[in-house]
C-alpha positions in Angstrom: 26.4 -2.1 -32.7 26.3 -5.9 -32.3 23.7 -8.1 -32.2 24.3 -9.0 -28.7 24.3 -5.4 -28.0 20.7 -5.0 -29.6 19.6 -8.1 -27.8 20.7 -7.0 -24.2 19.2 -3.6 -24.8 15.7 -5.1 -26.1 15.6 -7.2 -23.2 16.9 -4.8 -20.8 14.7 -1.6 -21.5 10.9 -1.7 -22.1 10.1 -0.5 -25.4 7.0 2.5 -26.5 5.2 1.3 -29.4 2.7 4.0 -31.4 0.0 2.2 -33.0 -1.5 3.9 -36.6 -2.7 7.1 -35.8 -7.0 6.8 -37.1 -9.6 9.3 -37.5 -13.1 8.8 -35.9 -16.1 9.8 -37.9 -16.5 13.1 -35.4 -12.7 14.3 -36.5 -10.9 13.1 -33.9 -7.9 11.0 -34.0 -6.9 8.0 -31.8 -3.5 6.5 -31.2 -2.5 3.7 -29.7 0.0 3.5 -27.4 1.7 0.1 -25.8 5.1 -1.3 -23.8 6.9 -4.1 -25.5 8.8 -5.8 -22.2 11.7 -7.1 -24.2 12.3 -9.9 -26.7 9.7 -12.7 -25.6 7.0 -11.2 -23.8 3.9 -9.7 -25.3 2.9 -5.9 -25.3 0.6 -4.5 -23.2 -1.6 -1.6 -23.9 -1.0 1.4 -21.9 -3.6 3.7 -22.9 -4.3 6.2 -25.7 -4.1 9.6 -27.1 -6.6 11.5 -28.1 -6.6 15.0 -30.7 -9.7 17.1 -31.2 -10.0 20.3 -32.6 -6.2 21.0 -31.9 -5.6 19.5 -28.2 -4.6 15.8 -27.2 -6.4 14.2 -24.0 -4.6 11.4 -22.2 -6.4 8.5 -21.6 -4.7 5.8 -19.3 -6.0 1.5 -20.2 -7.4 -0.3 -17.5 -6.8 -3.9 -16.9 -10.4 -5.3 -15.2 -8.9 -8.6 -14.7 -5.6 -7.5 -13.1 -7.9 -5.5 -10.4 -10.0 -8.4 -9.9 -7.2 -11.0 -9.3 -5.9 -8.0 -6.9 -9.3 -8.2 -5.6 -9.1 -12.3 -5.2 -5.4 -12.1 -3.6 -6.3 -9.4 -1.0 -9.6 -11.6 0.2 -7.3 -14.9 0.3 -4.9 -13.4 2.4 -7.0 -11.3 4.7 -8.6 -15.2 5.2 -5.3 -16.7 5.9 -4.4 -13.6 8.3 -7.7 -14.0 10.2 -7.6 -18.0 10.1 -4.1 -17.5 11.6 -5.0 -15.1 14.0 -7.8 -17.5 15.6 -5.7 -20.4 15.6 -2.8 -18.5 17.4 -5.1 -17.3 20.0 -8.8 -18.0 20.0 -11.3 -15.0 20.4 -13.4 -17.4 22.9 -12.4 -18.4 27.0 -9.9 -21.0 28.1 -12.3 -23.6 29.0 -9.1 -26.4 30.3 -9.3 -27.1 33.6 -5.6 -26.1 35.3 -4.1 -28.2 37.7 -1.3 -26.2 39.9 
């Protein structure tokens, strides 16, 4: 395999990463899990497994500020939708006087 092989296929194919695997002080242990997007971007945390007593729970990360900026973008444009919607055709009478 080539180096521009490797390269096309980091950039091309998000990546798993498994963190250390680490015991809490009740027995459990935690590991990490995380998607490296290719060669230049950062990974983000995906979530975590958990193992007690002989089973693994799932547990999926949660972004706060991605849901608020979804949050922020869904108010703008509900604004811009409602601004556009007055403008087009105003919720209150014709008041011009009409000459025929």
């Amino acid at each position: 395999m080539t180096i521009r092989d490797r390269v096309e296929q980091m950039v091309a194919e998000p990546v798993m990463v498994f963190g250390e695997p680490f015991e809490t002080a009740d027995g459990s242990t935690v590991i990490t899990v995380s998607r490296s997007g290719g060669l230049l971007r950062h990974p983000h945390p995906i979530g975590l497994f958990v193992v007690h007593a002989g089973r693994a729970h799932w547990t999926p990360a949660m972004d706060a500020n991605r849901i608020a900026q979804l949050g922020e973008w869904i108010g703008l444009l509900t604004g811009v939708i409602a601004a556009l919607a007055i403008l087009r055709r105003p919720p209150w009478p014709d008041l011009r006087r009409r000459t025929h």
